[in-house]
C-alpha positions in Angstrom: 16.9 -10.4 8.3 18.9 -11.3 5.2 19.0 -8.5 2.5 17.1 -10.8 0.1 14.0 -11.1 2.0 14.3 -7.2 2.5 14.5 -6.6 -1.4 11.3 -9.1 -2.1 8.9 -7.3 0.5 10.4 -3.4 -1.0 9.9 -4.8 -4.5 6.5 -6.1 -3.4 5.7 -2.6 -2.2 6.9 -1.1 -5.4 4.4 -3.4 -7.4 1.6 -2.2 -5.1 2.1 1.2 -5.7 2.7 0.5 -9.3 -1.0 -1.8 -9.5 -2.7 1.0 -7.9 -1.1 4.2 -10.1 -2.2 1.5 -13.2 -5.6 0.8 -11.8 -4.2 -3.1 -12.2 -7.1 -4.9 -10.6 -5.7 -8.8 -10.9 -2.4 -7.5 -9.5 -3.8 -6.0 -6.8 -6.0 -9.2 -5.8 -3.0 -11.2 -6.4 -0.5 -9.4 -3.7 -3.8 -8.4 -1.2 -4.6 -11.0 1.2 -8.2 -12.4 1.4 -8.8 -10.3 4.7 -6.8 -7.8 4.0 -8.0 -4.4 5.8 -6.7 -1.2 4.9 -7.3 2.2 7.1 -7.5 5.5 5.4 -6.3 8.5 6.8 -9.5 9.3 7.6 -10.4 6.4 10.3 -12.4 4.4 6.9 -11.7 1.0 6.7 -12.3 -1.2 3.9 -12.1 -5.1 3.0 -9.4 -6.0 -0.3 -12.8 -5.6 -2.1 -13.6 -2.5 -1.1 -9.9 -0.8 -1.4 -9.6 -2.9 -4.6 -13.1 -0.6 -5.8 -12.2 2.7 -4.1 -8.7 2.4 -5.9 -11.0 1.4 -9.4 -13.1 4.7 -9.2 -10.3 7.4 -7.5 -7.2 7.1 -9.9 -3.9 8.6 -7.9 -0.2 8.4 -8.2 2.2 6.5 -5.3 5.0 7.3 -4.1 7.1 6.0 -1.0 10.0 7.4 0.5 12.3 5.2 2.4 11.1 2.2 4.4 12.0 0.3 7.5 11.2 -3.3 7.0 11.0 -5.6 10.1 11.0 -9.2 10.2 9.5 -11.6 13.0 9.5 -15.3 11.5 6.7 -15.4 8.7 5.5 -11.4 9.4 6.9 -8.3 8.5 6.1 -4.9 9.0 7.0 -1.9 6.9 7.1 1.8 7.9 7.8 4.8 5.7 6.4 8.3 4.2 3.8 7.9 1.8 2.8 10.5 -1.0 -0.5 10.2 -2.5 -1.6 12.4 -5.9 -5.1 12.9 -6.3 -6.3 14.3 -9.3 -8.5 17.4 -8.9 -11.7 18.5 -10.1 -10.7 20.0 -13.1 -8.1 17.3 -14.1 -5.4 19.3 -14.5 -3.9 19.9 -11.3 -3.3 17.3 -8.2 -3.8 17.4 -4.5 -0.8 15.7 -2.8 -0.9 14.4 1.4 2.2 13.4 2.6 1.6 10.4 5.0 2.7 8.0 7.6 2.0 4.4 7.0 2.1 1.5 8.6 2.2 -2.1 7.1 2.0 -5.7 7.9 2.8 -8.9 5.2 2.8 -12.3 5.8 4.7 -15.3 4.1 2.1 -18.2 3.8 5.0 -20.5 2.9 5.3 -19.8 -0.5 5.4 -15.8 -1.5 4.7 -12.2 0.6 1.2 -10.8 0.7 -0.3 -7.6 2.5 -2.6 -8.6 5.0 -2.7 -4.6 6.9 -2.5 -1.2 6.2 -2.6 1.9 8.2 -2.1 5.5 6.9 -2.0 8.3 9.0 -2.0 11.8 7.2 1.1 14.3 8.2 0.2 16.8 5.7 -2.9 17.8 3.3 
């Protein structure tokens, strides 16, 4: 896999977790597939609408630790830690999880979009 195509999927990652810390709707739409399905830690699974509205009502913070990307022609997966930070109750202080995720892009012949997500919760 050239380095190039390695930088464009981390960057694209980078805007994701950027979109979702900004509540940034249209970017989010923009880099989600149509059927994109993501898998919450706890077995949920939602549609791009319905992560687009969970991420809309439940702000948090993003952050990834390093990533593995892997490329098979038009498909690439991405592994890596995931931190999530979820505001609490009283707004003031933040839950954090520290996670496992999986994810899975493809190239439709003219730029990288998420099509899967899998998150698997290593700590609370």
């Amino acid at each position: 896999m050239s380095e190039q195509v390695r930088e464009q999927i981390i960057a694209l990652e980078r805007r994701r977790c950027e979109a979702i810390a900004e509540r940034a709707m249209p970017a989010l739409d923009e880099i989600l597939a149509d059927d994109y399905v993501h898998v919450h830690g706890t077995g949920k699974v939602d549609n791009k609408a319905g992560f687009i509205a969970n991420i809309m009502q439940r702000p948090r913070g993003v952050e990834r630790g390093e990533l593995t990307v892997r490329l098979y022609g038009e498909v690439a997966v991405v592994t890596g830690e995931q931190m999530n930070y979820l505001p609490a109750a009283d707004g003031l202080t933040s839950a954090r999880t520290v996670n496992l995720v999986t994810q899975v892009l493809h190239h439709d012949g003219t730029r990288w979009r998420f099509v899967s997500f899998h998150l698997c919760t290593l700590s609370p």
